[in-house]
C-alpha positions in Angstrom: -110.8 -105.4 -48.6 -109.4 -101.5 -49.4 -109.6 -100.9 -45.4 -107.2 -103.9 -45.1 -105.0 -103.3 -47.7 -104.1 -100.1 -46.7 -104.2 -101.0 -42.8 -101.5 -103.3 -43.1 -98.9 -100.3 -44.4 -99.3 -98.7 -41.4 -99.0 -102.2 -39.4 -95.9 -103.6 -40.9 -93.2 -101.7 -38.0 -94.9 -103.0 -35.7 -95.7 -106.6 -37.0 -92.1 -107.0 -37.4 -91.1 -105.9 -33.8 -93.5 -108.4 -32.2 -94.1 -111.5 -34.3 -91.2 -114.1 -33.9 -89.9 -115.5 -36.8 -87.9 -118.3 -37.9 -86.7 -118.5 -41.7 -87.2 -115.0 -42.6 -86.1 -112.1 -41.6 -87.9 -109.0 -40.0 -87.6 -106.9 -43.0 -88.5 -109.9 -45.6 -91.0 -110.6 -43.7 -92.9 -107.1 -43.7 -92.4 -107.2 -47.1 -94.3 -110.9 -47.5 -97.4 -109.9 -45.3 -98.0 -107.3 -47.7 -96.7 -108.6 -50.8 -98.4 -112.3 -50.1 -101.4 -111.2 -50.2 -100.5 -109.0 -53.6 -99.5 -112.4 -54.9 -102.1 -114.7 -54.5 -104.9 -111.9 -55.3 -103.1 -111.1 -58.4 -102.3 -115.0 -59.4 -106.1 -115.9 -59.0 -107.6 -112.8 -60.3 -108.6 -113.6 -63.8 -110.0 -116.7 -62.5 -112.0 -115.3 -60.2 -113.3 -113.1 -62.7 -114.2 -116.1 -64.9 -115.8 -117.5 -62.3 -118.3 -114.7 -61.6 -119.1 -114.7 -65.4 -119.7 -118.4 -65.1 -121.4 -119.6 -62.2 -122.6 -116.1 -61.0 -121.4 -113.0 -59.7 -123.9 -112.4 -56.5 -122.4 -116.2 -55.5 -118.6 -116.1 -56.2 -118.5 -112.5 -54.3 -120.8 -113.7 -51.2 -118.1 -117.1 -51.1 -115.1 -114.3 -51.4 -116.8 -112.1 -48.4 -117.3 -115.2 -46.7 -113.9 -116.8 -47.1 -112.2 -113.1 -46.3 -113.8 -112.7 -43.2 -112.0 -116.3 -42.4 -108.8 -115.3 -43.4 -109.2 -111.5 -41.5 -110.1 -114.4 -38.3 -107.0 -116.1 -38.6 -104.7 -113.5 -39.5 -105.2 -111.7 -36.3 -104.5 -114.8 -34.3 -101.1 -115.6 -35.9 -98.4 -117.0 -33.7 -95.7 -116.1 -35.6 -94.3 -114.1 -39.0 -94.9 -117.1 -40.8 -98.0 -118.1 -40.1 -99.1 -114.0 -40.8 -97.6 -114.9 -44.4 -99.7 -117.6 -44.9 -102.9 -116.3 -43.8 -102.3 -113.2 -45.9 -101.8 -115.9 -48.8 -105.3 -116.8 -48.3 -106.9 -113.7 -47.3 -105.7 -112.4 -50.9 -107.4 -115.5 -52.5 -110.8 -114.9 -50.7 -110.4 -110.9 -52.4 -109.7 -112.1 -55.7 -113.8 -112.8 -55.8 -114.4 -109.3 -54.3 -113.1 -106.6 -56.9 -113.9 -108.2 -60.7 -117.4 -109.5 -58.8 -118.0 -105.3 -57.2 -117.1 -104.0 -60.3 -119.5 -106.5 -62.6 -122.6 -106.1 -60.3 -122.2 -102.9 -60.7 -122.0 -102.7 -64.4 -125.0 -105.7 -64.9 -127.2 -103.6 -62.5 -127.5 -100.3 -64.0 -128.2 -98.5 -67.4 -125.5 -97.2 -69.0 -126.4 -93.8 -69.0 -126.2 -94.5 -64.9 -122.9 -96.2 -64.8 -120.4 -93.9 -64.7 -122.0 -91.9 -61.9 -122.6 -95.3 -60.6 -118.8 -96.3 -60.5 -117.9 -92.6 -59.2 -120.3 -93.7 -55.9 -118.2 -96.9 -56.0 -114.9 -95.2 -56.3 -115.9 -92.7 -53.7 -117.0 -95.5 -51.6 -113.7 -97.6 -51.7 -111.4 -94.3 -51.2 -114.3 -93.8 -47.7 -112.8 -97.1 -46.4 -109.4 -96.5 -48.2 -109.0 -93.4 -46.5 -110.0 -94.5 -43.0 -107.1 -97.4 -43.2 -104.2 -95.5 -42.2 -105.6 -93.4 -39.4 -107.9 -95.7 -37.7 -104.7 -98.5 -38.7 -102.7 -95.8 -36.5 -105.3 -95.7 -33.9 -105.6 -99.4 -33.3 -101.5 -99.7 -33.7 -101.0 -97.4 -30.9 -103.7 -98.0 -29.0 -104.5 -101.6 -29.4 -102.2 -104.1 -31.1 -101.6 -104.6 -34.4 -103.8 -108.0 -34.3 -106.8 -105.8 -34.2 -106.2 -104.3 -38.0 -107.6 -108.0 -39.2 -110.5 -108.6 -36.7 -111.8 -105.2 -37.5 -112.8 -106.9 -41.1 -115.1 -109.4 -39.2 -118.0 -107.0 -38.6 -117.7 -105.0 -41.8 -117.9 -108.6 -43.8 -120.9 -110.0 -41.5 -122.9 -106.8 -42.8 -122.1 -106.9 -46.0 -122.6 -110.4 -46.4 -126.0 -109.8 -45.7 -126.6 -106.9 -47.5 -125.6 -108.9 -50.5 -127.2 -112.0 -49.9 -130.6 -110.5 -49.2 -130.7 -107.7 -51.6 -128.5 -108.3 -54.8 -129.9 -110.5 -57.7 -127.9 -113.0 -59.4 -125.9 -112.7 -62.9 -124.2 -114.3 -65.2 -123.0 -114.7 -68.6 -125.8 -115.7 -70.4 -123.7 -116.8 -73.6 -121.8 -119.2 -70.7 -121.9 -122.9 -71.6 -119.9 -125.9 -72.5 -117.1 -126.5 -69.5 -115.3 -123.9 -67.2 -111.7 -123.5 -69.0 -109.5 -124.6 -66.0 -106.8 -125.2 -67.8 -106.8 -121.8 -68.8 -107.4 -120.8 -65.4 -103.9 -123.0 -64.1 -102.0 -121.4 -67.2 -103.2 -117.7 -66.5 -102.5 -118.0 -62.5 -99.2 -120.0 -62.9 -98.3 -117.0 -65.3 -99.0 -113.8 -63.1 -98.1 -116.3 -60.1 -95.0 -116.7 -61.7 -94.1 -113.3 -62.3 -95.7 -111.5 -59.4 -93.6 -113.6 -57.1 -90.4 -113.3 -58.8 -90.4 -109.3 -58.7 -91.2 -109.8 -55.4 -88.0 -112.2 -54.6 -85.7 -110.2 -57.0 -86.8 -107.4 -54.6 -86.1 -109.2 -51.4 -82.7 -110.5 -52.2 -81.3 -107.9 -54.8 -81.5 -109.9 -57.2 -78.8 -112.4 -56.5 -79.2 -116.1 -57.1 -81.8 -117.9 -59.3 -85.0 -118.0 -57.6 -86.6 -114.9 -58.9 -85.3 -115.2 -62.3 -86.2 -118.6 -62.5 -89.5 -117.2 -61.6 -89.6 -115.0 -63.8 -89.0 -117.3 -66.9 -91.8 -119.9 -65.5 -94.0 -116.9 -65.7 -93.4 -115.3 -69.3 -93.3 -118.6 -70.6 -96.5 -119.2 -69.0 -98.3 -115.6 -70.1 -96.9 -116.4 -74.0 -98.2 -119.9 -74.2 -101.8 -119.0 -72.9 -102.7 -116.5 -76.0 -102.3 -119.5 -77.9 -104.5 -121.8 -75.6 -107.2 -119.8 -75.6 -107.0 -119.8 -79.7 -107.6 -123.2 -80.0 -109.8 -123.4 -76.9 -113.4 -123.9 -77.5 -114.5 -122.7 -74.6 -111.7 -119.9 -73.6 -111.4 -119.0 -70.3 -110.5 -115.0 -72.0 -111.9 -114.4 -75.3 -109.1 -112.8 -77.4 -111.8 -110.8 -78.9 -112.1 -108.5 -76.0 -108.3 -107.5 -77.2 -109.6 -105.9 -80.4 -111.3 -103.2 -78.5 -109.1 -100.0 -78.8 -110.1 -98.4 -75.7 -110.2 -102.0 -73.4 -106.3 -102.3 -74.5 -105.3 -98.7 -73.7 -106.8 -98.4 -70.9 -104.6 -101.6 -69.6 -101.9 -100.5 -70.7 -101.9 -96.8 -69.0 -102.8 -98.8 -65.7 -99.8 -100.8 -66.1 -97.7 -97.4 -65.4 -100.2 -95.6 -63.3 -100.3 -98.1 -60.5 -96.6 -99.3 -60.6 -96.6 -95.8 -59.6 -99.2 -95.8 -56.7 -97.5 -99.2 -55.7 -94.1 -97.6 -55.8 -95.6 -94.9 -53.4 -97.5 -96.5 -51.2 -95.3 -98.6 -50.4 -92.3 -96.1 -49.7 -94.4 -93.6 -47.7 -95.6 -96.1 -45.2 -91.9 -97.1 -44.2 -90.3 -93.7 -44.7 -92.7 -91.7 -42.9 -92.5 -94.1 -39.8 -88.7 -95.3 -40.3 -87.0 -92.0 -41.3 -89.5 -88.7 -40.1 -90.5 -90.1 -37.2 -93.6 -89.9 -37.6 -96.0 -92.4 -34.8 -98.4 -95.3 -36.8 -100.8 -92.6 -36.3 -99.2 -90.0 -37.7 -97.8 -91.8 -40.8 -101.8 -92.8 -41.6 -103.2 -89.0 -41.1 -100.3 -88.2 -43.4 -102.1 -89.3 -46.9 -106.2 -88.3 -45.2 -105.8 -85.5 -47.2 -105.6 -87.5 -50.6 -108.2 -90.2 -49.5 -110.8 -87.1 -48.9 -110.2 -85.5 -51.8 -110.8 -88.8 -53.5 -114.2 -89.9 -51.5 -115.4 -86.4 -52.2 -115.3 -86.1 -55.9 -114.9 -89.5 -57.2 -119.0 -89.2 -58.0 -118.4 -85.9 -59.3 -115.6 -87.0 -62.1 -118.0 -89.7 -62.9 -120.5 -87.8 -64.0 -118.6 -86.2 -65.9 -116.9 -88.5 -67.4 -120.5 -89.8 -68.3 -121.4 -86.5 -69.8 -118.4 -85.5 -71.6 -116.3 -88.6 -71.9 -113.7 -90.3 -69.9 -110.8 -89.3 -72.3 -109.9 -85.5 -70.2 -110.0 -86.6 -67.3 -107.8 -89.6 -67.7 -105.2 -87.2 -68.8 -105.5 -84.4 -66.0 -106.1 -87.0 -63.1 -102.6 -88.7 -63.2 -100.9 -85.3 -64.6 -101.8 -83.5 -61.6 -100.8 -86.5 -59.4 -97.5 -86.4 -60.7 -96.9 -83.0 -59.7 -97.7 -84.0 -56.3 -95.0 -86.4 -56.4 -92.4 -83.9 -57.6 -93.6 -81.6 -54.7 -93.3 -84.4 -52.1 -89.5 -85.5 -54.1 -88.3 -82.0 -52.8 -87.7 -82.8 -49.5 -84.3 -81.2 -49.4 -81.6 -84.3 -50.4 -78.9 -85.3 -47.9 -80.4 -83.4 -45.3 -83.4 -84.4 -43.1 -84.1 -80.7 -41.2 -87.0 -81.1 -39.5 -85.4 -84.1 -37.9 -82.7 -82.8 -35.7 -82.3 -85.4 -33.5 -81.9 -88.7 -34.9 -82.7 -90.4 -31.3 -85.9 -88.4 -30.9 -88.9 -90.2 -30.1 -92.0 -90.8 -33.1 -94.3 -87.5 -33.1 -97.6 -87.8 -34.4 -97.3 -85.1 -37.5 -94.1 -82.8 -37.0 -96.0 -79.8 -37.9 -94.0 -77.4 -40.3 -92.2 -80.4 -42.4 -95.5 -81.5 -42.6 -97.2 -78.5 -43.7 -94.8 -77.6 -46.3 -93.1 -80.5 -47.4 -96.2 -83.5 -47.3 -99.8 -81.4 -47.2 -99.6 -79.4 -50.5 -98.4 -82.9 -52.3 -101.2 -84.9 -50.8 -103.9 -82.3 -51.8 -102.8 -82.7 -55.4 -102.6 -86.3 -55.3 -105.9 -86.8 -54.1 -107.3 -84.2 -56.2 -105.6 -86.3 -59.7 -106.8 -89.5 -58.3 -110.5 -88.3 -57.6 -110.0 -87.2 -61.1 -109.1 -90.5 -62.3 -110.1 -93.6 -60.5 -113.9 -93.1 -61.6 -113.3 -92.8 -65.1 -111.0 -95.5 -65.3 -113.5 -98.4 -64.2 -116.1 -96.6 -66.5 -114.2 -96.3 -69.5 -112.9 -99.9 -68.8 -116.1 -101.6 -68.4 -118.0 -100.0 -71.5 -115.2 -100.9 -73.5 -116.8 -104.8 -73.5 -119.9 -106.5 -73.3 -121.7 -106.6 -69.9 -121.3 -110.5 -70.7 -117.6 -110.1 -70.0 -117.7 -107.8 -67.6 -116.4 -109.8 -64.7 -113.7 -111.1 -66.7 -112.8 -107.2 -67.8 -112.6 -106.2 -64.2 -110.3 -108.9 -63.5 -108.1 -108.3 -66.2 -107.3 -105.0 -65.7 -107.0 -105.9 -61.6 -104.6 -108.6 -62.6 -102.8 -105.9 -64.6 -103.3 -103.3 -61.5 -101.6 -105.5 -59.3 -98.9 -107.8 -60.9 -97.6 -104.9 -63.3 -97.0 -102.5 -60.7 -94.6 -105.4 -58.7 -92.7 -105.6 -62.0 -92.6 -101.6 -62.1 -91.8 -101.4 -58.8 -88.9 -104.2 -58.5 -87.2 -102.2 -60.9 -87.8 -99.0 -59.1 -86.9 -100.3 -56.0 -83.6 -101.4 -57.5 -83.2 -98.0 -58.1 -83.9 -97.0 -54.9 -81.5 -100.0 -52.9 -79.0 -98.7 -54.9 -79.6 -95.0 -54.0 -79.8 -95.9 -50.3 -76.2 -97.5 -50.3 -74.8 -95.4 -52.6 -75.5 -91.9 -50.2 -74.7 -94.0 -47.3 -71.2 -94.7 -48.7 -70.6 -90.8 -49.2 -72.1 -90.3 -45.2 -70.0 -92.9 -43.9 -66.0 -91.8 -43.9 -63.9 -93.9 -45.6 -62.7 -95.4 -42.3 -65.8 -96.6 -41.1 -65.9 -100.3 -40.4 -68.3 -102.4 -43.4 -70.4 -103.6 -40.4 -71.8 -100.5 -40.1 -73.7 -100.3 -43.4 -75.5 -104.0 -42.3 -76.4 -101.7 -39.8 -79.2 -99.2 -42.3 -81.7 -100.8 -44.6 -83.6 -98.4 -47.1 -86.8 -96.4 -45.4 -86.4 -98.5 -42.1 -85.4 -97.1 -39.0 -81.9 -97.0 -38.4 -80.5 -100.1 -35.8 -80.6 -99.6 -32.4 -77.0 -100.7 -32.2 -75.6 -98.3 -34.9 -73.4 -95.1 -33.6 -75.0 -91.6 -33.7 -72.7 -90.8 -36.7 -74.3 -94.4 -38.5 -77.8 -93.2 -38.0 -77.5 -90.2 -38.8 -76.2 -91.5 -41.9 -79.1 -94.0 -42.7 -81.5 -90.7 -42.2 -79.6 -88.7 -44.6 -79.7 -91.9 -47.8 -83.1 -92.7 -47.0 -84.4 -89.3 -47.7 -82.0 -89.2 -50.9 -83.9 -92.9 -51.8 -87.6 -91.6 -51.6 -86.9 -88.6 -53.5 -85.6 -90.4 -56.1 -89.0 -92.6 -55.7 -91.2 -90.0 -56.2 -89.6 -88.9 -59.2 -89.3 -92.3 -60.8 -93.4 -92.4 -59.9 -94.8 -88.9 -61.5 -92.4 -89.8 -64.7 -94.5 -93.4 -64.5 -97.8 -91.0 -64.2 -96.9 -88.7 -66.9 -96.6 -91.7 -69.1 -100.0 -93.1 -68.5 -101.7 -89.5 -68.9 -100.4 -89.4 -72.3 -100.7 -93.3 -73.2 -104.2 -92.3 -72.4 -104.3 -88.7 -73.8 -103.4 -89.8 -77.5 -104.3 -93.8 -77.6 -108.4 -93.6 -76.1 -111.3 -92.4 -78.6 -112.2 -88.8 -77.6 -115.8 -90.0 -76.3 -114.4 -93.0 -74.5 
């Protein structure tokens, strides 16, 4: 599931050069192969975390391997753009089982004394396969097709269907009875639904007409209304008890800002790096190795610790020091794209001084604040409740991981739209004929069919955009590190 997720970002030029498509266009349609599956793992999250709690973890996350593997199948056979979206749709339902059902084996399978060091393995783990994404995404891309990124998942989910089948023992909350709340289940996934897929249509159409606000308003009304379900519920599908605990509510709210920033960059990277630098599939995925090895090297360090010393320092020096990485990245020099000099040129693999000075020293740091980070996060989170709940904590703060940071992000990538257009207007003479701004979309690579003078243009206001990105992300990162700094106990 991280392997894929990160795969795709790499994947999404291509996919829209070589799928056909009908009702959407190529780049709406990159955007809902990655934002698809976003929305339906972040609609049926808290469910899924219910479920585990309910009828057992070891079962809902073998049915979620089993059901991703399916999806992985059927995504690399897609015909066309369309029929990518949809499969994405269910792929992300399949993972919805997989993270709240990791995380609560985890936490029901070892002491707590072991469980932070236990979620730093975890953590290092998940960057391992994380980090691999973009390279080997690059590798396949270029060497391969894009179709292979999905049937790569088939192995990897045949062994560790087994492994979990034959060699993890069942759990569940043992407080569990009466009927599963699916009511509260609808309520809760028409809610993030709701509001997951109107940032992502606000995003897509700039927020003209009234599908995304509409949206929007379904989901708010939705998220207010179920607080007061699960009061009167006898059996609630989220005990509003777990709302009382200091650290369980802090710790969601500082991941509300800290990955709407990881979403925010993520996101840009993949397309600017490929779209604006020049850099090959490859090349844009060996970009951010740095980061992912910092974070699969000391993820088990930080969680030990965080185990011995607390979670609290950590969770304030991990997303400092990846903001600072930002702002070093942000500095690539605005209106101007230097190490670019030909705006015709074909895609390099890593252009090596802009590289080493602009993109090498920012993903050290990042890596290094999200090594810091990540481990103590899920540990701090998960002691924070019973191990009864656990699931259901887990899914929480993934629903809040994942919908939040589309919300952040729209509004970031408002921002950004309107930085884009804004530099391109001040390239462009005054003379220049409107067409040619239809011509440059944000990130992308410029159109074929714009004039040396156009694309050149588009080069110059895309690198104006990302800076402004970056920024917008480390002020999001700074604001989590001190949510967290002065809101958690100090031994959390």
């Amino acid at each position: 599931m991280f392997l894929d997720s990160t795969v795709v970002n790499v994947a999404l030029e291509r996919i829209g050069q070589e799928l056909p498509a009908t009702f959407v266009q190529r780049l709406e349609g990159q955007s809902y192969v990655y934002n698809g599956y976003l929305l339906s793992l972040s609609a049926l999250l808290v469910l899924a975390g219910g479920l585990s709690d309910f009828y057992g973890r070891r079962r809902m996350f073998a049915f979620g391997l089993a059901g991703f593997g399916l999806a992985s199948l059927l995504c690399g056979l897609a015909p066309t753009l369309e029929a990518l979206i949809g499969f994405r749709i269910l792929q992300g339902a399949a993972g919805a089982l997989l993270v709240p059902g990791s995380m609560a084996l985890i936490n029901t399978h070892f002491q707590p004394d072991e469980r932070p060091k236990a979620f730093g393995i975890w953590a290092a783990a998940s960057a391992a396969t994380t980090t691999l994404g973009p390279p080997l995404g690059g590798l396949l891309i270029d060497t391969l097709s894009w179709r292979a990124v999905f049937l790569i998942n088939i192995p990897v989910i045949a062994i560790a269907l087994t492994l979990a089948l034959r060699h993890v023992t069942e759990t569940r909350d043992a407080s569990a009875s009466g009927r599963f709340d699916w009511l509260g289940a609808a309520v809760i996934g028409l809610g993030i639904g709701g509001l997951a897929f109107g940032a992502i249509r606000g995003q897509e159409t700039g927020w003209r007409g009234v599908t995304a606000l509409t949206s929007l308003a379904v989901g708010l009304l939705a998220c207010a209304l179920f607080p007061i379900l699960m009061r009167r519920s006898p059996h609630p599908l989220v005990p509003l008890d777990l709302f009382r605990s200091r650290d369980f509510s802090v710790i969601n709210l500082a991941t509300l800002l800290i990955y709407g920033a990881l979403y925010v960059t993520f996101y840009s990277q993949a397309l600017f790096f490929q779209g604006s630098l020049g850099y090959s599939a490859l090349g844009a995925g060996l970009a951010g190795l740095p980061s992912g090895i910092m974070i699969a090297s000391l993820s088990t360090l930080s969680g030990a610790l965080a185990g011995r010393f607390g979670g609290r320092p950590l969770l304030v020096l991990g997303p400092s020091i990846m903001g600072f990485g930002l702002l070093w990245l942000s500095r690539m020099p605005a209106g101007s794209v230097p190490w670019q000099a030909r705006v015709d040129e074909p895609a390099s693999l890593l252009p090596p001084l802009s590289y080493a000075v602009d993109v090498f020293p920012a993903m050290l740091a990042f890596g290094l604040g999200a090594a810091a980070m990540v481990a103590p996060l899920t540990s701090v989170l998960m002691a924070s409740v019973s191990e009864d709940h656990s699931g259901l904590a887990s899914a929480i703060n993934n629903a809040i991981s994942r919908i939040g940071p589309q919300l952040v992000g729209a509004l970031v990538f408002i921002a950004l739209t309107a930085s884009f257009y804004a530099a391109l207007a001040r390239q462009l003479p005054a003379s220049a004929p409107a067409e040619l701004h239809s011509l440059a979309q944000p990130l992308n690579p410029p159109s074929p069919a714009a004039p040396p003078e156009a694309k050149q243009a588009s080069l110059v206001a895309s690198t104006d955009a990302f800076s402004l990105a970056m920024r917008l992300s480390a002020a999001l990162l700074f604001a989590g590190a001190a949510i967290n700094g002065l809101g958690l106990r100090k031994r959390a």
